[in-house]
mmCIF file of the N, C-alpha and C atoms, coordinates in Angstrom:
data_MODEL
# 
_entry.id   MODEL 
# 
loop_
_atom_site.group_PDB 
_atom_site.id 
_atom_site.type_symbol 
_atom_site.label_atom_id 
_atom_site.label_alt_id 
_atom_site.label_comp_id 
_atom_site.label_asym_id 
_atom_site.label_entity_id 
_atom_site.label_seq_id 
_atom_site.pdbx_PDB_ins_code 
_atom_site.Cartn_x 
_atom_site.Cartn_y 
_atom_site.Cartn_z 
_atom_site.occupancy 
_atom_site.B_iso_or_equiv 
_atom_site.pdbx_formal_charge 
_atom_site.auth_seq_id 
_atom_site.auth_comp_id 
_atom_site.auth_asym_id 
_atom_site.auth_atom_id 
_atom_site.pdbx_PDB_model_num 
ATOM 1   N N  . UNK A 1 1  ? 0.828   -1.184 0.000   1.00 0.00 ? 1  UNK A N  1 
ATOM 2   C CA . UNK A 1 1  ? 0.000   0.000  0.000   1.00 0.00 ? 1  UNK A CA 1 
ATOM 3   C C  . UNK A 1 1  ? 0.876   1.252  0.000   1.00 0.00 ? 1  UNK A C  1 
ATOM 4   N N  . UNK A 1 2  ? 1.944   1.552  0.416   1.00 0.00 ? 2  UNK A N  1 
ATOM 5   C CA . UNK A 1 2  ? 2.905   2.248  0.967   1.00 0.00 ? 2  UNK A CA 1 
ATOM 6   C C  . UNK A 1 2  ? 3.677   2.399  -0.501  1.00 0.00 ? 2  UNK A C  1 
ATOM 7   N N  . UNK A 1 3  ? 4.169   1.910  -0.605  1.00 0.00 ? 3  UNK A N  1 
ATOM 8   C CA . UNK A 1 3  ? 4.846   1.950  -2.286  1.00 0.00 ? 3  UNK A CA 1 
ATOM 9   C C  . UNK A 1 3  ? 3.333   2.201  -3.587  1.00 0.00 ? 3  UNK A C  1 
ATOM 10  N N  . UNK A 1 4  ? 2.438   1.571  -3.523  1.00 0.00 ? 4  UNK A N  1 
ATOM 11  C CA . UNK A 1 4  ? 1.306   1.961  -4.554  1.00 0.00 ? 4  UNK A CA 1 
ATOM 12  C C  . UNK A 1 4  ? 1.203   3.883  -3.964  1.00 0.00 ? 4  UNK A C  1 
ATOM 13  N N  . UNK A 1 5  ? 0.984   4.262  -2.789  1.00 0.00 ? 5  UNK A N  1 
ATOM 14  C CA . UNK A 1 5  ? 1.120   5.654  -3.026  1.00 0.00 ? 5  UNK A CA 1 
ATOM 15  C C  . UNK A 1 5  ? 2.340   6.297  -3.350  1.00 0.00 ? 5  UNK A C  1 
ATOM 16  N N  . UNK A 1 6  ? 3.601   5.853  -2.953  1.00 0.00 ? 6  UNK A N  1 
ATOM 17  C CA . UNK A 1 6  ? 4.534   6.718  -3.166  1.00 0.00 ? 6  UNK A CA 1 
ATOM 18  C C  . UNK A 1 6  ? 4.815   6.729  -4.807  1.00 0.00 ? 6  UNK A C  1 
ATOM 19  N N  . UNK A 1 7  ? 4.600   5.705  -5.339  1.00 0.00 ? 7  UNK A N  1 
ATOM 20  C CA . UNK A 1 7  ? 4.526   5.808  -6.996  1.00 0.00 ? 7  UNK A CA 1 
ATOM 21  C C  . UNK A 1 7  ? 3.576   6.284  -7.404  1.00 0.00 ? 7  UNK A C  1 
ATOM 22  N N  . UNK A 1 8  ? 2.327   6.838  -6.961  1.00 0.00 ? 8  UNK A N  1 
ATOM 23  C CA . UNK A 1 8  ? 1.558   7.843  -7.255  1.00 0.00 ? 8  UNK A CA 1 
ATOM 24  C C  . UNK A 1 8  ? 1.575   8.861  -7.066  1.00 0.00 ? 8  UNK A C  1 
ATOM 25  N N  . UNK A 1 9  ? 2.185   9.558  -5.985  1.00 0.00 ? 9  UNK A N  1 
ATOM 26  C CA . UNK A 1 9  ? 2.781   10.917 -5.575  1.00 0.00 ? 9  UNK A CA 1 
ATOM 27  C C  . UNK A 1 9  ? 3.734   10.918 -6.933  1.00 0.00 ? 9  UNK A C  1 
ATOM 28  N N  . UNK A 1 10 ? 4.657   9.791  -7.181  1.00 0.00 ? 10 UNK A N  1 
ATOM 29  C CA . UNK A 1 10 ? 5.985   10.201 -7.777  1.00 0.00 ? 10 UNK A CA 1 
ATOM 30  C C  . UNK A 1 10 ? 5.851   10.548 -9.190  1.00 0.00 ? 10 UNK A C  1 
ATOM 31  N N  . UNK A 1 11 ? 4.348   9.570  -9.897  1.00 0.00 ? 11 UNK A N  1 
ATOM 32  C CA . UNK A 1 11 ? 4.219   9.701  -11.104 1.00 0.00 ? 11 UNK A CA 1 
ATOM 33  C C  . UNK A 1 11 ? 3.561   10.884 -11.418 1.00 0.00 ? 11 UNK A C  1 
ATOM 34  N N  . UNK A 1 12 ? 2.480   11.737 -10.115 1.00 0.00 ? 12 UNK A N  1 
ATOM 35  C CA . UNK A 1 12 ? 1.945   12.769 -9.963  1.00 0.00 ? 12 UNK A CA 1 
ATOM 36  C C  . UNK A 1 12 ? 3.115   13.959 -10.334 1.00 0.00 ? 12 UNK A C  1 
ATOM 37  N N  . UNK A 1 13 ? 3.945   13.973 -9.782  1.00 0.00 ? 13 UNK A N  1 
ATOM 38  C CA . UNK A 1 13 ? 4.985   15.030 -9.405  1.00 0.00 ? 13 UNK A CA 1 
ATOM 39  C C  . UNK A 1 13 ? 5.732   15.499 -11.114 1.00 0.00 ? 13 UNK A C  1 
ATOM 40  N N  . UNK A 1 14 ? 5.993   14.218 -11.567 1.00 0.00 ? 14 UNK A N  1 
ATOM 41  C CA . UNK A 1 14 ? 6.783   13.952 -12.516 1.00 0.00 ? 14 UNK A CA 1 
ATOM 42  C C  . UNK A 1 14 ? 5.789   14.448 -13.648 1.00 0.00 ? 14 UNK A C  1 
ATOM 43  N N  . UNK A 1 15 ? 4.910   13.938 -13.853 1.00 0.00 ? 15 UNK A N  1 
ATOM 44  C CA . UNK A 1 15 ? 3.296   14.522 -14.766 1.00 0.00 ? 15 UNK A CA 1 
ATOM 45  C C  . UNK A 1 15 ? 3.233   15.597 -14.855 1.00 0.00 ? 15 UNK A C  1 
ATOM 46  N N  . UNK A 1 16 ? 3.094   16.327 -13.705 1.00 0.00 ? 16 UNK A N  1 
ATOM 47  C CA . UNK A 1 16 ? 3.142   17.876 -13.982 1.00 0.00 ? 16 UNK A CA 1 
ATOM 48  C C  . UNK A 1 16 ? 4.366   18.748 -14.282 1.00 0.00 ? 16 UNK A C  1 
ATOM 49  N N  . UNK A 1 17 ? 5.243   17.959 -14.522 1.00 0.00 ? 17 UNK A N  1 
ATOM 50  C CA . UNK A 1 17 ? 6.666   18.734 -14.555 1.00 0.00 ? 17 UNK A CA 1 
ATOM 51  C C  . UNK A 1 17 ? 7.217   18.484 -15.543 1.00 0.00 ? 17 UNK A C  1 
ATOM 52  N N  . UNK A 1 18 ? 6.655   17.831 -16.015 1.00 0.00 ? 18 UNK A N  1 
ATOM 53  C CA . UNK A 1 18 ? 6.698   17.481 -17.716 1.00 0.00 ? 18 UNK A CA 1 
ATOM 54  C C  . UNK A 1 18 ? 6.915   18.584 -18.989 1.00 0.00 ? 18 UNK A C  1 
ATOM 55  N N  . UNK A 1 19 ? 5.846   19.461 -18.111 1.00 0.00 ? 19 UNK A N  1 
ATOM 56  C CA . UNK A 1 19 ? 6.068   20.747 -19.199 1.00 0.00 ? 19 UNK A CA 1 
ATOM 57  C C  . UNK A 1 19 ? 7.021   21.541 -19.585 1.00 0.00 ? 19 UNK A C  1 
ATOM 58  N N  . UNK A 1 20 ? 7.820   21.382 -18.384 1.00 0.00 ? 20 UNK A N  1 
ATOM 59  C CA . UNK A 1 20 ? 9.124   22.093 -18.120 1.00 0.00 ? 20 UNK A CA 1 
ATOM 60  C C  . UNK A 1 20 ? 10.215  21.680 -18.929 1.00 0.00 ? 20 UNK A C  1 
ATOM 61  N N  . UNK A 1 21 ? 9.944   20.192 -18.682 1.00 0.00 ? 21 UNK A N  1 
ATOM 62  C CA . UNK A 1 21 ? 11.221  19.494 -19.417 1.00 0.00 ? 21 UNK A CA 1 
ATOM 63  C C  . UNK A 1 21 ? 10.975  19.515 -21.020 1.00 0.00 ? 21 UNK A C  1 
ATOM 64  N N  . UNK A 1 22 ? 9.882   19.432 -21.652 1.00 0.00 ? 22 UNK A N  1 
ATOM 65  C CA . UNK A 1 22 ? 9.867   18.802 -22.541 1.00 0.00 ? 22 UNK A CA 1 
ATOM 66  C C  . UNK A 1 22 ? 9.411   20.435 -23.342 1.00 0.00 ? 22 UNK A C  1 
ATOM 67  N N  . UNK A 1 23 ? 10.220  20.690 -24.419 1.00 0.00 ? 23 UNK A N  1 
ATOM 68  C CA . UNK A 1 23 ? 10.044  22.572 -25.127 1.00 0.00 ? 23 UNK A CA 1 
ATOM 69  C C  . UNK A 1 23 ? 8.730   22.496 -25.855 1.00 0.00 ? 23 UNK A C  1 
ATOM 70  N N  . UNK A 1 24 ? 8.258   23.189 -25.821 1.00 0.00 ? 24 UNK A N  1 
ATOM 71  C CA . UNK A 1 24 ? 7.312   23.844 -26.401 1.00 0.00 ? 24 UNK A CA 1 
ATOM 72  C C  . UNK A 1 24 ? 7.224   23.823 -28.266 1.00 0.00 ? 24 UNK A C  1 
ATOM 73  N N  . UNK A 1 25 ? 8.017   24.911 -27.330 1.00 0.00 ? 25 UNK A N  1 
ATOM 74  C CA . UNK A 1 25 ? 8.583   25.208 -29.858 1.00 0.00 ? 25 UNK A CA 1 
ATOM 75  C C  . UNK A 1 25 ? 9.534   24.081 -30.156 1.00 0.00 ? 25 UNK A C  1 
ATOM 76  N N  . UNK A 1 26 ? 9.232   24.084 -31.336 1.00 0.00 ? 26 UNK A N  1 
ATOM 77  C CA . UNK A 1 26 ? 10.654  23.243 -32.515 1.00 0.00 ? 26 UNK A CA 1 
ATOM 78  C C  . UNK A 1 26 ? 12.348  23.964 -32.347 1.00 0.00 ? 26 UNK A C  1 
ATOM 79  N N  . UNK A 1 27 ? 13.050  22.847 -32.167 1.00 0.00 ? 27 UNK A N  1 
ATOM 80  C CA . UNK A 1 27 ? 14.670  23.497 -31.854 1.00 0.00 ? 27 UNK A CA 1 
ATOM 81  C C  . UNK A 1 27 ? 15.140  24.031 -33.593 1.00 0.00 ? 27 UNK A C  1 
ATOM 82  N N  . UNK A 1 28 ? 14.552  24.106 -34.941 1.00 0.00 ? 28 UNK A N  1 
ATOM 83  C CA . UNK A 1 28 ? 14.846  24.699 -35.757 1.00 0.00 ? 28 UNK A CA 1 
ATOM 84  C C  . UNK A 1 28 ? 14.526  25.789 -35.691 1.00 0.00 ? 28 UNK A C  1 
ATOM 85  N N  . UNK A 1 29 ? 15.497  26.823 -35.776 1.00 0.00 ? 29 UNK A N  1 
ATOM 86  C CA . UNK A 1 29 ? 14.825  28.472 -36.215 1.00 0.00 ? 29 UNK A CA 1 
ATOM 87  C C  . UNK A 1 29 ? 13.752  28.568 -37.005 1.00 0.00 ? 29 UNK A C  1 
ATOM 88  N N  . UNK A 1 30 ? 13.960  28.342 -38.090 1.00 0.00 ? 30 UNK A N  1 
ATOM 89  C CA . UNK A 1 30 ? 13.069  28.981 -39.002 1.00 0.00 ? 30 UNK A CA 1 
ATOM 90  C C  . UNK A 1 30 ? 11.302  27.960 -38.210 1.00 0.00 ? 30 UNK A C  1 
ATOM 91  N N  . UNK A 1 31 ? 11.502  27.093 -38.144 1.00 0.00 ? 31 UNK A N  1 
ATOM 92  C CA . UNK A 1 31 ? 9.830   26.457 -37.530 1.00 0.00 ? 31 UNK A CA 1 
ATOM 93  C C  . UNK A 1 31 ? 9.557   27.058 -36.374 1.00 0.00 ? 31 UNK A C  1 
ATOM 94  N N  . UNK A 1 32 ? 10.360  27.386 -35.366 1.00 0.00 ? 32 UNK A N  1 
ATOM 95  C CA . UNK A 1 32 ? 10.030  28.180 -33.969 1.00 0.00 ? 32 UNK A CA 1 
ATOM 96  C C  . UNK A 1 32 ? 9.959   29.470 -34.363 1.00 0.00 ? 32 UNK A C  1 
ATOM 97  N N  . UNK A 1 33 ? 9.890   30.133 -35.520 1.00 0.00 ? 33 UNK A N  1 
ATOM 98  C CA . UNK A 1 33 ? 9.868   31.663 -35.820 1.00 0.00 ? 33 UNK A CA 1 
ATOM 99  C C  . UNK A 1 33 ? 8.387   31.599 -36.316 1.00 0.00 ? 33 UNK A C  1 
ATOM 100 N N  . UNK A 1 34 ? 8.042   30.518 -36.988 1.00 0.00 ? 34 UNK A N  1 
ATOM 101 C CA . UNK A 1 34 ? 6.908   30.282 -37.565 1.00 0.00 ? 34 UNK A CA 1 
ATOM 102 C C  . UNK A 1 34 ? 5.882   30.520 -36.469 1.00 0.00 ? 34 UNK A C  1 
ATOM 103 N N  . UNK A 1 35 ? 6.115   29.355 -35.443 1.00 0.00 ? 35 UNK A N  1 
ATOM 104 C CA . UNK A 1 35 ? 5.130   28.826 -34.478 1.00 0.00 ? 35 UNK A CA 1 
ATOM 105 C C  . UNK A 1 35 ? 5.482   29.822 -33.493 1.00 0.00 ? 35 UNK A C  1 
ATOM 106 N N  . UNK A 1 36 ? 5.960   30.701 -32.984 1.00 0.00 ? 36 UNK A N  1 
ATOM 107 C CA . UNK A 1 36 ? 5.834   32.424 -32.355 1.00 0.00 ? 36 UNK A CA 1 
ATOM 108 C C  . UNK A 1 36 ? 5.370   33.301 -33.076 1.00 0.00 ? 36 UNK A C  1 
ATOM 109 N N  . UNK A 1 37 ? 4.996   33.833 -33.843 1.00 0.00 ? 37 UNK A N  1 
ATOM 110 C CA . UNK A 1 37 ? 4.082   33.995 -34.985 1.00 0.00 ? 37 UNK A CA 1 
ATOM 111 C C  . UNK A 1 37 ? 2.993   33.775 -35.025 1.00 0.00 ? 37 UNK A C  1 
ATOM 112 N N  . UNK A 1 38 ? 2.304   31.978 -35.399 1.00 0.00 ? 38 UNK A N  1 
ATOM 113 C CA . UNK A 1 38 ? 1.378   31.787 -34.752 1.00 0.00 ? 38 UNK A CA 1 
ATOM 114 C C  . UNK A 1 38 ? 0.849   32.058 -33.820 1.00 0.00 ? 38 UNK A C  1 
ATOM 115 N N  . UNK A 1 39 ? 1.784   31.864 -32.387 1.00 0.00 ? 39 UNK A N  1 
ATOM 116 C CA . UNK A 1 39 ? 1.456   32.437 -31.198 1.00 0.00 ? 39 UNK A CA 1 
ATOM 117 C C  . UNK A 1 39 ? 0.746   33.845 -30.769 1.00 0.00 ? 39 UNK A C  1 
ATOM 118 N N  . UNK A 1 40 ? 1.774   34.691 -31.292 1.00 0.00 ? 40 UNK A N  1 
ATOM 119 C CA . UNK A 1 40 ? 1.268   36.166 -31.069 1.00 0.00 ? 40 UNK A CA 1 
ATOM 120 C C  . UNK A 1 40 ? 0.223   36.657 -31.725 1.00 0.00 ? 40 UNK A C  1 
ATOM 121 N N  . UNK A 1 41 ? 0.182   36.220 -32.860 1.00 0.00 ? 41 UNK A N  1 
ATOM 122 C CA . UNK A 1 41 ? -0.724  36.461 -33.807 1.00 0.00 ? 41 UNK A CA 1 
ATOM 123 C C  . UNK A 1 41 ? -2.167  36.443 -32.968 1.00 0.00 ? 41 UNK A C  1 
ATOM 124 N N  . UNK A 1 42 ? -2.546  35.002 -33.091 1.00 0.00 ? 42 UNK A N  1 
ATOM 125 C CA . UNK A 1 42 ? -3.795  34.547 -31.928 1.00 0.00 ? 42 UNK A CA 1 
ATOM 126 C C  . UNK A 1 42 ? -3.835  35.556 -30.872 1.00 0.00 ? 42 UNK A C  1 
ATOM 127 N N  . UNK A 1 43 ? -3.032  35.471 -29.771 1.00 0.00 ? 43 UNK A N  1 
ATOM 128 C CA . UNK A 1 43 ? -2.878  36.616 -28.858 1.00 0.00 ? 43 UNK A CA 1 
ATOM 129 C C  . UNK A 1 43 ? -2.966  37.770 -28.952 1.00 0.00 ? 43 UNK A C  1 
ATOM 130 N N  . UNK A 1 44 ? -3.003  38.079 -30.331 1.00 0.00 ? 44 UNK A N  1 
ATOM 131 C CA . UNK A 1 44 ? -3.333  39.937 -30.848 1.00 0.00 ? 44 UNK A CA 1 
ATOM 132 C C  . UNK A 1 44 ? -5.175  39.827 -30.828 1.00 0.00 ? 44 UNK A C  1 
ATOM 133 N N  . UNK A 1 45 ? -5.976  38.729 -30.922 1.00 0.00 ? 45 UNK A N  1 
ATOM 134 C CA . UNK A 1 45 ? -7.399  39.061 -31.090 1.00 0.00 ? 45 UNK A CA 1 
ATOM 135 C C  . UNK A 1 45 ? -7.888  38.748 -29.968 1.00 0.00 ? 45 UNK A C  1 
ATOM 136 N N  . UNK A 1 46 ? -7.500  39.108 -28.679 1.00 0.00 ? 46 UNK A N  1 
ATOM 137 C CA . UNK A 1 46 ? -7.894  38.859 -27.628 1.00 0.00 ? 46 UNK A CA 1 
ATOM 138 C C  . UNK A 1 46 ? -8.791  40.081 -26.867 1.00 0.00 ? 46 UNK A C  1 
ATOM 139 N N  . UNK A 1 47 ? -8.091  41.430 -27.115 1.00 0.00 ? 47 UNK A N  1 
ATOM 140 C CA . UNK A 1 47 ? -9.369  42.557 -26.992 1.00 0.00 ? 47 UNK A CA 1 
ATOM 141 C C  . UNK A 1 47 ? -9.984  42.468 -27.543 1.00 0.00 ? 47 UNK A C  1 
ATOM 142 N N  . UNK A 1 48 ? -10.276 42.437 -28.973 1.00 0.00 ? 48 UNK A N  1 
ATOM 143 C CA . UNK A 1 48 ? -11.073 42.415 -30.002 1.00 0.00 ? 48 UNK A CA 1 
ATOM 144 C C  . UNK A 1 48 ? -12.488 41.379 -29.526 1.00 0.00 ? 48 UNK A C  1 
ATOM 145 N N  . UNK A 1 49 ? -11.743 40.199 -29.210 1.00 0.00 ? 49 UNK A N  1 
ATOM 146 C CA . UNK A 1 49 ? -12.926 39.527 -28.730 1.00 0.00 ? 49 UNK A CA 1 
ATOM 147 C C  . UNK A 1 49 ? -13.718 39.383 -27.470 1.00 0.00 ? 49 UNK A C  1 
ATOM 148 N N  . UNK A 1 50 ? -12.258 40.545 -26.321 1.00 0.00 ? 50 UNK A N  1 
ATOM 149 C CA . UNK A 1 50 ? -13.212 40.704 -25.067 1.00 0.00 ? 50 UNK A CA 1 
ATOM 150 C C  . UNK A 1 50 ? -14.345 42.054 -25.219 1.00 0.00 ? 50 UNK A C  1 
ATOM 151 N N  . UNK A 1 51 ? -14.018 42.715 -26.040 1.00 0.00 ? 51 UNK A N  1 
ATOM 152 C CA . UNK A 1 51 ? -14.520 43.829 -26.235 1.00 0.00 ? 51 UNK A CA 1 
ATOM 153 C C  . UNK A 1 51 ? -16.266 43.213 -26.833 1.00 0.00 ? 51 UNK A C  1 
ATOM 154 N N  . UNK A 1 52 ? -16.567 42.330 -27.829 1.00 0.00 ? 52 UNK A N  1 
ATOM 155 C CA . UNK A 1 52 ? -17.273 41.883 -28.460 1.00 0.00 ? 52 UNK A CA 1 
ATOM 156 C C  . UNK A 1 52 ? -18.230 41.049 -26.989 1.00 0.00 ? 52 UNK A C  1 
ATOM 157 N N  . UNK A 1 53 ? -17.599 40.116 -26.303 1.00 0.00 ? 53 UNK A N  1 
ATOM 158 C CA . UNK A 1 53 ? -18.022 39.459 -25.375 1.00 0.00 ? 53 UNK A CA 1 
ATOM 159 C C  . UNK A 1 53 ? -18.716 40.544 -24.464 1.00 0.00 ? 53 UNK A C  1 
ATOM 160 N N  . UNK A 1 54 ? -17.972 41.489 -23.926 1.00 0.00 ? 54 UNK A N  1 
ATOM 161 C CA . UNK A 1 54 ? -18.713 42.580 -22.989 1.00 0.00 ? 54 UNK A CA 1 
ATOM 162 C C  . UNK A 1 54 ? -19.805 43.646 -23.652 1.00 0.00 ? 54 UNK A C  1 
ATOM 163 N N  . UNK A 1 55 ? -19.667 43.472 -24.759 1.00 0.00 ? 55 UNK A N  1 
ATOM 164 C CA . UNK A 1 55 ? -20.654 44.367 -25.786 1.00 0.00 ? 55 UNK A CA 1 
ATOM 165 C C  . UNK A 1 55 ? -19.992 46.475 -25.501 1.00 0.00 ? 55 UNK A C  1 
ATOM 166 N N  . UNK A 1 56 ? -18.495 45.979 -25.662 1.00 0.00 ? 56 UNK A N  1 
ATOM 167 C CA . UNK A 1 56 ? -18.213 47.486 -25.898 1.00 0.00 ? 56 UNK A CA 1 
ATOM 168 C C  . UNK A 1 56 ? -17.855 48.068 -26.929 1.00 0.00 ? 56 UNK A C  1 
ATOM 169 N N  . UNK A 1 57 ? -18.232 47.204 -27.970 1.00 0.00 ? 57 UNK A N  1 
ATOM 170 C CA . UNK A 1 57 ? -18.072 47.861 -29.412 1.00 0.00 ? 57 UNK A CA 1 
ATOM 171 C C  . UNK A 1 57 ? -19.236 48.579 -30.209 1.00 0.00 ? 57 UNK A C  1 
ATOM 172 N N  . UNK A 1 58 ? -20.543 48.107 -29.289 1.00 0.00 ? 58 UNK A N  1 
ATOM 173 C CA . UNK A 1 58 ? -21.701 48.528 -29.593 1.00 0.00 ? 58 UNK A CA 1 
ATOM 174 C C  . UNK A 1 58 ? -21.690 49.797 -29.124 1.00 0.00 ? 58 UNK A C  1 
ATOM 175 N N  . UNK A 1 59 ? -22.594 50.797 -29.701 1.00 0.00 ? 59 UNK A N  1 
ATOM 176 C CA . UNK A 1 59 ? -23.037 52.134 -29.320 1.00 0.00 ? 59 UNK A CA 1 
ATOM 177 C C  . UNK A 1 59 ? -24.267 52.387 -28.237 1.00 0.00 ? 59 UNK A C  1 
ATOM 178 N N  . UNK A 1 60 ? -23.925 52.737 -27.144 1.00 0.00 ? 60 UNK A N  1 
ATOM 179 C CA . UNK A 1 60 ? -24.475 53.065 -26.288 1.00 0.00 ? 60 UNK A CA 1 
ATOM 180 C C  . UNK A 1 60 ? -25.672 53.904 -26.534 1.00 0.00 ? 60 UNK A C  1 
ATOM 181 N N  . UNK A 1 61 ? -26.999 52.834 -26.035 1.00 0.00 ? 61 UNK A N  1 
ATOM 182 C CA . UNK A 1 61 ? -28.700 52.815 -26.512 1.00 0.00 ? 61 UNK A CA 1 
ATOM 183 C C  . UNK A 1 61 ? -29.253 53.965 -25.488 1.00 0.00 ? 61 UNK A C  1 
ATOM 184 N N  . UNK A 1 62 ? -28.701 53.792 -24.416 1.00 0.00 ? 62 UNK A N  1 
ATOM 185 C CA . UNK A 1 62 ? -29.336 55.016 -23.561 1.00 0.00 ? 62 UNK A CA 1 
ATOM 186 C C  . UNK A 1 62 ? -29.350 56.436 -23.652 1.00 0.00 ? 62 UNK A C  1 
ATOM 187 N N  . UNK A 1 63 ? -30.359 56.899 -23.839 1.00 0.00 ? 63 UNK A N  1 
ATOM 188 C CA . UNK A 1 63 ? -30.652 58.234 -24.036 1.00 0.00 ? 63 UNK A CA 1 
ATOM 189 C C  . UNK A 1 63 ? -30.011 59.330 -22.915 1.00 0.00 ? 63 UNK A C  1 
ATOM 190 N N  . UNK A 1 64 ? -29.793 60.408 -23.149 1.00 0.00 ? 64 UNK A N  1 
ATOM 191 C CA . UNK A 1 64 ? -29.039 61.482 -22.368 1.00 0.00 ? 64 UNK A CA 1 
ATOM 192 C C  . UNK A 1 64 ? -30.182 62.481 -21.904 1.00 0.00 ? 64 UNK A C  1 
ATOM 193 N N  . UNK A 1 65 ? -31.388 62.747 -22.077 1.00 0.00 ? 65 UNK A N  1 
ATOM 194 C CA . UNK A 1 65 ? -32.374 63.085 -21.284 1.00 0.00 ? 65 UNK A CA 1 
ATOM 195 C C  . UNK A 1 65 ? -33.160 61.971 -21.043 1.00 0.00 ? 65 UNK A C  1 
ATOM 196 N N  . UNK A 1 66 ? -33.968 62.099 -20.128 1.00 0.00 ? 66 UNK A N  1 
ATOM 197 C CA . UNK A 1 66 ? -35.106 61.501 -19.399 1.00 0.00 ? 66 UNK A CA 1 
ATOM 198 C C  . UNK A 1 66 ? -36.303 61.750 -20.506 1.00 0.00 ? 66 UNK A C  1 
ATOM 199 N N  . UNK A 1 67 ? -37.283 60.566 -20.585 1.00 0.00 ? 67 UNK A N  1 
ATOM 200 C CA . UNK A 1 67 ? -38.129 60.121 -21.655 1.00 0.00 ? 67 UNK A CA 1 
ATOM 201 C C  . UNK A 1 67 ? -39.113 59.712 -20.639 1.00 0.00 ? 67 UNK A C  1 
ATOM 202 N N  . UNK A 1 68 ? -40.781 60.567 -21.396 1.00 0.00 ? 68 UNK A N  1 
ATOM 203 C CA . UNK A 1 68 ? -41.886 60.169 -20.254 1.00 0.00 ? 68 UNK A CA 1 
ATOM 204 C C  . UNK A 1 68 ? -42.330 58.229 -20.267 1.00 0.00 ? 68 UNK A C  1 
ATOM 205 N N  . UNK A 1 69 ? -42.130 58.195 -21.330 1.00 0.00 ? 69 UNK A N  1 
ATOM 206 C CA . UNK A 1 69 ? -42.189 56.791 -21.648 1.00 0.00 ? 69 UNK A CA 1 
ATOM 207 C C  . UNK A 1 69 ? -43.943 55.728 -22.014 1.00 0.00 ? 69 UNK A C  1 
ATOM 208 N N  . UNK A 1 70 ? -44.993 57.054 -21.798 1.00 0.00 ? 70 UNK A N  1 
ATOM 209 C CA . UNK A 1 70 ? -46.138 56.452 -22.074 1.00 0.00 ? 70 UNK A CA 1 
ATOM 210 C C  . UNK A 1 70 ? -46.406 57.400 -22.959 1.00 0.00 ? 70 UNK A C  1 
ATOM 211 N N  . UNK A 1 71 ? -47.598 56.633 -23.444 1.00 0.00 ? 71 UNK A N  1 
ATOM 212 C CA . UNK A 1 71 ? -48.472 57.228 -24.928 1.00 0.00 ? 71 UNK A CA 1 
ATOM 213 C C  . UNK A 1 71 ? -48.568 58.524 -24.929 1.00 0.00 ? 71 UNK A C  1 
ATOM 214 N N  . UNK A 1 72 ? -47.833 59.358 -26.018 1.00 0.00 ? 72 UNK A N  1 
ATOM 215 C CA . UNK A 1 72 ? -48.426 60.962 -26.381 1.00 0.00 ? 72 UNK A CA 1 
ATOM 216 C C  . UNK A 1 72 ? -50.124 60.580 -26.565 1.00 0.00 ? 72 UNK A C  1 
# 
C-alpha cells in the first residue's frame, strides 16, 4: 500500500513537470519563428474579442435626457 502511493505521488509530481522538461517550440529556427508567430498572432485578437463578449463595441442605446415613456 505504501509503495502503490509513493509511486503515485511520484508519477503525480513527474506529470506535472513534464512541461518544463519537454520545449514547447521546434529546436529549428526557421519552424520556432513560424510557431511564435502563430502564437502572437492569436494573442493579438484577444481585446477584439473581449470587447465583443462585454458588448463594448456597440453604441451606447441610452438616451441622455429623461423620456416620459407612455403614450403621447
Amino acid at each position: 500500500m505504501r509503495r502503490l502511493i509513493l509511486s503515485g505521488l511520484f508519477f503525480g509530481v513527474v506529470g506535472v513537470s513534464v512541461g518544463c522538461v519537454v520545449p514547447i517550440y521546434s529546436s529549428s529556427p526557421d519552424i520556432r519563428a513560424k510557431q511564435l508567430i502563430n502564437t502572437s498572432e492569436s494573442l493579438r485578437q484577444i481585446p477584439e474579442i473581449w470587447e465583443r463578449i462585454w458588448g463594448l463595441d456597440m453604441p451606447d442605446l441610452a438616451t441622455p435626457y429623461r423620456t416620459h415613456g407612455g403614450v403621447i
